[in-house]
N, C-alpha and C positions, 0 to 999 in steps of 0.2 A: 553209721550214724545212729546215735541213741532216739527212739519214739519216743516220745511226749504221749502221757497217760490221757486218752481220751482217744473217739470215735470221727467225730469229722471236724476236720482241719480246714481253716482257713484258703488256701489257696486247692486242695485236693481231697479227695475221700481215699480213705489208707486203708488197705485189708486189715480186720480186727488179729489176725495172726503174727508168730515171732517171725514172718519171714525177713530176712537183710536184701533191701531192694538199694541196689548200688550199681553206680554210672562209673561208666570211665574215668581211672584218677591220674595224674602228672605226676611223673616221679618227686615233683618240689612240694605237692599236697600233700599234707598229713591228713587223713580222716580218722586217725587213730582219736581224739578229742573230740569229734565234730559232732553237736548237736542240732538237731531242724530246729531252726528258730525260727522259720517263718509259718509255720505249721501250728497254729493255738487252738486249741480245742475250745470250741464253740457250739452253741446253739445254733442247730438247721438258719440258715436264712429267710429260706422260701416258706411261706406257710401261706393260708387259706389269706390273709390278710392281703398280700402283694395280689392273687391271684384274684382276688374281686376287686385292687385297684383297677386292675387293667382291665377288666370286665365293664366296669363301671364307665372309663373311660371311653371303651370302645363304642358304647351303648351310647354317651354323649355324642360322640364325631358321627354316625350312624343316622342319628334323631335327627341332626343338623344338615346332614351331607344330604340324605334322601330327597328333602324338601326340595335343598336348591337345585340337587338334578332336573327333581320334575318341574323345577320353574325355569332351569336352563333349555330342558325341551319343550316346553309352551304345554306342559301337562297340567300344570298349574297356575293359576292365575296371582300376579302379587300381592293383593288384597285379599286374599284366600285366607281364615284363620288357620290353617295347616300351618302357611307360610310367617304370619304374621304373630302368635301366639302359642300356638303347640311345638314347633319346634322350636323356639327360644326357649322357653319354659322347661320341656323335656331335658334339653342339653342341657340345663342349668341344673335341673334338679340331678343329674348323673354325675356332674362336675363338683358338686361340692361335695 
């Protein structure tokens, strides 16, 4: 199968080399023509971007979740601004 000019591919990352990486074929297969087309050289996906979404998020669910534990174990009281202000507010501001 013919490489498509470029580094990393949509579905996998390809050694930058000529090696011929081939799977078992059917006698009724021809690979003689056969190009990867599902292989489109692209821009990385993953960058700093994705990785402070999830940051961001985790720090929301965290802000929010700690409170209620310590109001589900009698650690905190419901009227508490912990409970009643700072964690809405925190979660909110990580959320957006």
């Amino acid at each position: 199968a013919a490489r498509p000019p470029g580094d990393t591919f949509a579905w996998t990352e390809q050694p930058s080399g000529d090696d011929v990486v081939q799977g078992p074929t059917a006698p009724q297969n021809s690979s003689a023509a056969a190009v990867i087309s599902y292989d489109v050289a692209h821009r990385a996906p993953w960058d700093w971007r994705v990785s402070l979404y999830t940051w961001t998020k985790g720090i929301a669910a965290g802000a929010y979740l700690v409170p209620l534990l310590l109001l589900l174990t009698g650690w905190l009281d419901p009227s508490d601004g912990l409970w009643v202000w700072a964690a809405p507010v925190v979660a909110a501001v990580f959320l957006a």
